[in-house]
C-alpha positions in Angstrom: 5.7 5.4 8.5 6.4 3.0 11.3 5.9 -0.9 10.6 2.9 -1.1 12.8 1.4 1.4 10.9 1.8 -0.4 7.7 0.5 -3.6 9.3 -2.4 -1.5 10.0 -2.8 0.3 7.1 -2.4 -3.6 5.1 -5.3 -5.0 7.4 -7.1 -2.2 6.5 -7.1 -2.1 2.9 -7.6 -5.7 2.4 -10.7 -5.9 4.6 -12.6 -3.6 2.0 -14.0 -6.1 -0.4 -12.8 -4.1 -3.5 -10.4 -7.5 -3.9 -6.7 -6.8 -4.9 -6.5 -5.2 -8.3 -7.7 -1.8 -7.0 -5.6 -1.8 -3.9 -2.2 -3.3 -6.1 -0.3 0.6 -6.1 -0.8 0.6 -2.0 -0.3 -3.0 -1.4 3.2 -2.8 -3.4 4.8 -0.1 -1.9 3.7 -1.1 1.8 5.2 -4.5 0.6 8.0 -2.6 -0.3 8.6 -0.8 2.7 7.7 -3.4 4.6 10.1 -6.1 3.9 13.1 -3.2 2.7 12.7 -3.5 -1.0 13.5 -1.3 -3.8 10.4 -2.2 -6.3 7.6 -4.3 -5.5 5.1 -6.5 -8.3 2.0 -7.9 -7.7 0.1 -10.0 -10.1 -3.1 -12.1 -10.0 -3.5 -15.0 -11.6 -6.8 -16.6 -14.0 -7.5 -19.5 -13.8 -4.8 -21.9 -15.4 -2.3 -19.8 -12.9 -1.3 -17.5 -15.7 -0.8 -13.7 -14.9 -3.9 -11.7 -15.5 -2.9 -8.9 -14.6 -0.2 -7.0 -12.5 0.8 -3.9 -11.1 4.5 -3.3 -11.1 6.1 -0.1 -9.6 8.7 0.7 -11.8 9.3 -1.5 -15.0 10.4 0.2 -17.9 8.0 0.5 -21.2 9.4 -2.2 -22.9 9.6 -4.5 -20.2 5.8 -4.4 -19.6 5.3 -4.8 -23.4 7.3 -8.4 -23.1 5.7 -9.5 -20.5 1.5 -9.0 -21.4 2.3 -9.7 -25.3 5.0 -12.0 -25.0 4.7 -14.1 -22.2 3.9 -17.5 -23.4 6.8 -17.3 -26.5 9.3 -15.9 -23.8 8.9 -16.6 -20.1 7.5 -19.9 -19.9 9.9 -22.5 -20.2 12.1 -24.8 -17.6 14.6 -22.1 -16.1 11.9 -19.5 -16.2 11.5 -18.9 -12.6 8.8 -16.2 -12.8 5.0 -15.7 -11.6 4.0 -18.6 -14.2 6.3 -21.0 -12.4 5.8 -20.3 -8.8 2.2 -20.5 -9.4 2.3 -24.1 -10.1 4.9 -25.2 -6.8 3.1 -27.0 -4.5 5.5 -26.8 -1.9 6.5 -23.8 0.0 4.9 -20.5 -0.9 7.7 -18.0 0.2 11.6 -18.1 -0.6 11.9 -20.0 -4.6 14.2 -17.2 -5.3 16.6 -16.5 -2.5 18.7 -18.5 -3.9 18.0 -19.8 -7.2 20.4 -21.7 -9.8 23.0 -20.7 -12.0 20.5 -21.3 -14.8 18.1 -18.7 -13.8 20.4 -16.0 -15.0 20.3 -16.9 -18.0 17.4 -16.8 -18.4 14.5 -14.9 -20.2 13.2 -14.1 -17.0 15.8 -12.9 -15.5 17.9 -10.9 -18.4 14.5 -9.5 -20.4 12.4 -8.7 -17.1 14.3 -8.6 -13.9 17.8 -7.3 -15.1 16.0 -5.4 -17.4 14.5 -3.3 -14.7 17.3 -2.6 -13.0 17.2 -5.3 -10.3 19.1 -8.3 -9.5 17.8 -10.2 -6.2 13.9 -11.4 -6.6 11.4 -12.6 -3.4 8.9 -14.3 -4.3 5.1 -14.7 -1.9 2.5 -17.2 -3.4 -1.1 -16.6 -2.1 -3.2 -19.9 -2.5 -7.1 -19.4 -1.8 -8.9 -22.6 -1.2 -6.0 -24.8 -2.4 -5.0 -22.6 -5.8 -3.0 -20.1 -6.4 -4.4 -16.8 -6.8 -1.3 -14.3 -6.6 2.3 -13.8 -6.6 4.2 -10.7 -5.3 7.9 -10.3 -6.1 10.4 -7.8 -4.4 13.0 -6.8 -6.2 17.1 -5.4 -4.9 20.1 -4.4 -6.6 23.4 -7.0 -6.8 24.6 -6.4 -3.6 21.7 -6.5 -1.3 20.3 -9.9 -1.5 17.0 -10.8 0.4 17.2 -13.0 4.0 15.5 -15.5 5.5 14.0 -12.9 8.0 12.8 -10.8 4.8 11.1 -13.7 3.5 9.3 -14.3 6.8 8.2 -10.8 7.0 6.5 -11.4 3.6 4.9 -14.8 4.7 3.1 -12.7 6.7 1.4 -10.8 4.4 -0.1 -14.2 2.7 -3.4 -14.1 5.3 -4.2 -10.4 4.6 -3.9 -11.2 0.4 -5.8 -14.0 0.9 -8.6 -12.3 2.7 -8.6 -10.0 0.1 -9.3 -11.9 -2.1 -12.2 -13.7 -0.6 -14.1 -11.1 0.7 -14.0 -9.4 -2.7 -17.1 -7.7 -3.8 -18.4 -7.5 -7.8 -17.1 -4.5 -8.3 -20.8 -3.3 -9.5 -21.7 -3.1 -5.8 -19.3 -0.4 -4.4 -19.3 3.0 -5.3 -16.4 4.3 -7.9 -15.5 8.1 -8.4 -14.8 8.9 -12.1 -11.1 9.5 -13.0 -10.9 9.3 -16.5 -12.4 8.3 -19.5 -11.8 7.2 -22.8 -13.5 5.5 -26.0 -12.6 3.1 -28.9 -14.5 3.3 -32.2 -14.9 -0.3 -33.8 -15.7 -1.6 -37.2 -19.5 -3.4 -37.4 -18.0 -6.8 -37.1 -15.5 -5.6 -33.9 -12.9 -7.1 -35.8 -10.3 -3.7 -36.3 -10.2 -0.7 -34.3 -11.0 2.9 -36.4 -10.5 5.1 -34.4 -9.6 5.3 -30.6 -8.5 9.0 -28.2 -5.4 9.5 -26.1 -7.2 8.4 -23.2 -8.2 5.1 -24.0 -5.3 4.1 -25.0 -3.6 5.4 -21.6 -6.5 3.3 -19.9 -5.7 0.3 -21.6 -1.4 0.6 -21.3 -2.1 1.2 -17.4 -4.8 -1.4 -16.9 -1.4 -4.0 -16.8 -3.5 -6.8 -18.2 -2.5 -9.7 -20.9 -3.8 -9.5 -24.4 -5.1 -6.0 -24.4 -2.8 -5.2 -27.6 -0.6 -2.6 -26.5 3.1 -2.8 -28.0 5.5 0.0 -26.3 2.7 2.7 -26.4 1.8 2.8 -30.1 -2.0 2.0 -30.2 -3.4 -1.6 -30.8 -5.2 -2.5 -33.9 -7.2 -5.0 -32.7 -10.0 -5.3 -30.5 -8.8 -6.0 -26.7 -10.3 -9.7 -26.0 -13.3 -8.0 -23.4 -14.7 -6.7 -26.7 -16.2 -10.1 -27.2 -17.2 -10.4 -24.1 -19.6 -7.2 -24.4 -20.3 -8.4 -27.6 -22.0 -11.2 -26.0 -23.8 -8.9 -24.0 -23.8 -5.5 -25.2 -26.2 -3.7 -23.1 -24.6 -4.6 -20.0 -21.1 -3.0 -19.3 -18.3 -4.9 -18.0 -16.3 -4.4 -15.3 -12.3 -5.3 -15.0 -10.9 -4.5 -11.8 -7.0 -3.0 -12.6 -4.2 -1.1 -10.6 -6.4 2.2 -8.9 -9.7 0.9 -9.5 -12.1 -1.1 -11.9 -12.3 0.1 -16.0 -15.9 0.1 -16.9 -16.7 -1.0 -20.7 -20.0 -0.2 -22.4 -21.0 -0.5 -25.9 -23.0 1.5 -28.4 -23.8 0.9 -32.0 -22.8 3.9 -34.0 -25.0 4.2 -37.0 -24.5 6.5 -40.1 -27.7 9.5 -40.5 -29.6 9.6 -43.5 -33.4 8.5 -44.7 -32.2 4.8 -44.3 -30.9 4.6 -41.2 -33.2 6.8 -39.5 -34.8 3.9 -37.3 -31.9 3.0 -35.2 -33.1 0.2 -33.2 -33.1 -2.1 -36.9 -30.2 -2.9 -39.2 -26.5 -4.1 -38.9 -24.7 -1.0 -37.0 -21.7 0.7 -39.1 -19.8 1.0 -36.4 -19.7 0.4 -32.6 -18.3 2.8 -30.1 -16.9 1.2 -27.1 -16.7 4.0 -23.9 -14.1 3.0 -21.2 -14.4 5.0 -17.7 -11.8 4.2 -14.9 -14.0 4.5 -11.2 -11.8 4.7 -8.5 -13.5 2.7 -5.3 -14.6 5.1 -2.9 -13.8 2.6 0.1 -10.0 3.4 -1.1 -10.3 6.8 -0.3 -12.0 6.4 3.1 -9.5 4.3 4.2 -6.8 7.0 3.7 -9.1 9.3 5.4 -9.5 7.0 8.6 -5.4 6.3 8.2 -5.1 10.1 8.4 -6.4 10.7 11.5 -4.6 10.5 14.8 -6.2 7.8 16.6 -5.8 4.7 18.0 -6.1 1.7 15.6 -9.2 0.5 17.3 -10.6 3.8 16.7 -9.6 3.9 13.1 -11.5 0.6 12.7 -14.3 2.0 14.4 -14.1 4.8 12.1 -14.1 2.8 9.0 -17.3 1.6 9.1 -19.0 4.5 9.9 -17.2 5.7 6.2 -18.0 2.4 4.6 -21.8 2.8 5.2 -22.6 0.4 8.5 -24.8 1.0 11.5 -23.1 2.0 14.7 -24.9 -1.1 16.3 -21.9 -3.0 13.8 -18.9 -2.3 16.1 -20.5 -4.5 19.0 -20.8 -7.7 16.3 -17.5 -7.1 14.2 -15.0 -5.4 16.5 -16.0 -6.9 19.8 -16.2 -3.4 21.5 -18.7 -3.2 24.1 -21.7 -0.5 23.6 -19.9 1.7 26.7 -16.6 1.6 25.5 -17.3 2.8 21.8 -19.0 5.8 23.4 -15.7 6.8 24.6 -14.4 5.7 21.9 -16.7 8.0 19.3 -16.1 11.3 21.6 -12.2 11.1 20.8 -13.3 10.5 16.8 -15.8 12.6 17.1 -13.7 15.7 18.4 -10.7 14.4 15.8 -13.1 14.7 12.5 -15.2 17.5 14.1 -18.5 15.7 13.3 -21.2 15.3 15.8 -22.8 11.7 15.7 -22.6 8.9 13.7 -24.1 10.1 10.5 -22.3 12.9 10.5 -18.7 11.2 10.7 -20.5 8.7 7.7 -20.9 11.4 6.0 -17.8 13.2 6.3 -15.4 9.8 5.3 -17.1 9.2 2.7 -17.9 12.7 0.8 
C-alpha cells in the first residue's frame, strides 16, 4: 500500500462518524505503516484523561490484564511516562518519548508494559478536541531502531484526521451495525455476582480493551462489569459501548423462576437478570473498504462513498465541490468499475 493511499484510506475512515473505537484495528496499523512502526496503540481517554479504552496490536495477555485492572496502583506515578501522563502535558502534543530520561526505564511503564511487549523505543501523538485531550496513540520499535524527528512529524499529521473523528462522531444508535457475535451474562437479582456467563461473553468483554470490565488473564470476572449499573438505571433501554471493530450492545432481562407464584412476570423482585451482549460491526466500515477496493481515482472513491453511506447524488455538488457535469463523468467510470447502473444501484451495491 503506497503512503498516499493510506492518507486516503485515514481521511476516509475518520470522516464516517462511527468516532474512533470502531475504526482503532485500521487506524493502528495505517499508523503503523505509516510512520514505519512495529506495533501501534491507540487509546481514548474519559473524562479526567484516564484511558477508557484502547486497542493495542500485539500486547501479550498479561500485559493487557495490568494495564485495565491495574492502572492506577501501577502506571500512575512521577516517572510513569504513559497515556495517563501525556494526557495531562499542555505543551507539545507529539515527541514526549523520543527521548525520555534515564528514569523512564525503570519504570512500571516501561519494564511491565513496553518492554514487556517486546518493544523498546515509544512515540507518542496526543489529540486535544476543543482544548482537552481526547486520545493518545503510541508506536512502538525494537532497541536499535529508535524513532526521528521526521517520524514524529509524520504522526503530527494524523492529529487533524483523529480529531475529526472524533467530532463528527455519531451515537452509535444511528448507524447501522452487522451482527458478529453474541454472548450473555446471567446475574444474581441484586446484580451484585455473576452466575453464570458463556464463552462468548467473556471473549466480548477481554476484546472490548476497556478499564474495569473484570477480566484477569482470561479467567472469567466475578463481578458485574461497571455498565451493569448503568442498565440498571435504565433497564429497558440497551446501552451501547463503542470498542475495537464496532460498538457492544448491552440489554437486560429479568429472569424469573416458573411456577404458580411467579406466573405474572411483570410483578415481583426478578431471581435473576440475564444480561445479552451483541457486538454490531458499523456498516460504514465495510463500505469504506468496498470504495478503497475499487480502482479509481480518490475523488471518485469519495464520490462513491456517499452513494454507500446513504446520501443523495445532489450531495457531491455541496460536500465535494464537484460540479453537476463533471460528476457525470465521473459516475460512468464508477459506474462501469462496480457494474451498477445509476445512483441507487451503486447505493445499493456498497452497502449490501
Amino acid at each position: 500500500m503506497t503512503l498516499r493511499r493510506c492518507w486516503h484510506e485515514l481521511d476516509l475512515l475518520c470522516r464516517i462518524g462511527v468516532g474512533l473505537a470502531p475504526i482503532a484495528c485500521d487506524l493502528t496499523a495505517l499508523l503503523r505503516r505509516m510512520v514505519g512502526a512495529e506495533a501501534a496503540a491507540l487509546f481514548w481517554l474519559d473524562e479526567f484523561g484516564l484511558p477508557a479504552g484502547f486497542h493495542h496490536e500485539d500486547s501479550p495477555d498479561s500485559v493487557k490484564d495490568l494495564f485495565l485492572n491495574e492502572f492506577e496502583r501501577l502506571f500512575v506515578g512521577e516517572r510513569e511516562i504513559n497515556v495517563f501522563a501525556l494526557a495531562q502535558r499542555q505543551d507539545q502534543r507529539v515527541g514526549h518519548l523520543l527521548a525520555p530520561e534515564a528514569g523512564y526505564f525503570k519504570s512500571n511503564t516501561y519494564n511491565l508494559l513496553v518492554r514487556a511487549s517486546g518493544h523498546h523505543h515509544s512515540l507518542d501523538l496526543r489529540v486535544d478536541v476543543n482544548g482537552r485531550a481526547r486520545a493518545v496513540v503510541l508506536l512502538f520499535r525494537a532497541a536499535n531502531c529508535p524513532f526521528s524527528d521526521d517520524d514524529a512529524a509524520v504522526l503530527l499529521r494524523v492529529a487533524p484526521y483523529l480529531q475529526r473523528a472524533i467530532e463528527i462522531s455519531l451515537p452509535p444508535d444511528a448507524w447501522q451495525g452487522l451482527g458478529a457475535q453474541e454472548g450473555h451474562l446471567l446475574l444474581d437479582g441484586a446484580a451484585q455476582r455473576i452466575v453464570l456467563m458463556n464463552d462468548p461473553a467473556l471473549e466480548l468483554l477481554r476484546n472490548a480493551g476497556q478499564r474495569g470490565m473484570g477480566w484477569h488473564q482470561g479467567a472469567p470476572p466475578e463481578t458485574p462489569p461497571p455498565f451493569v449499573q448503568r442498565l440498571l438505571a435504565q433497564p429497558d433501554r440497551p446501552l451501547h459501548l463503542p470498542v475495537p471493530g464496532g460498538v457492544l450492545v448491552a440489554q437486560m432481562h429479568s429472569m424469573r423462576a416458573p411456577g404458580p407464584g411467579n406466573a405474572d412476570l411483570g410483578g415481583g423482585a426478578p431471581q435473576n437478570l440475564l444480561v445479552a451482549l451483541s457486538l454490531k460491526r458499523p456498516m460504514r466500515i465495510d463500505v469504506v473498504r468496498r470504495v478503497l477496493s475499487l480502482q479509481l481515482s480518490p475523488l471518485q472513491r469519495e464520490i462513491a462513498l456517499l452513494a454507500g453511506l446513504g446520501h443523495a447524488r445532489a450531495d457531491c455538488v455541496s460536500q465535494i465541490g464537484v460540479s453537476p457535469e463533471a460528476l457525470k463523468k465521473h459516475l460512468r467510470v464508477i459506474f462501469t468499475a462496480t457494474g451498477t447502473s445509476d445512483w441507487d444501484d451503486l447505493a445499493r451495491a456498497l452497502s449490501r
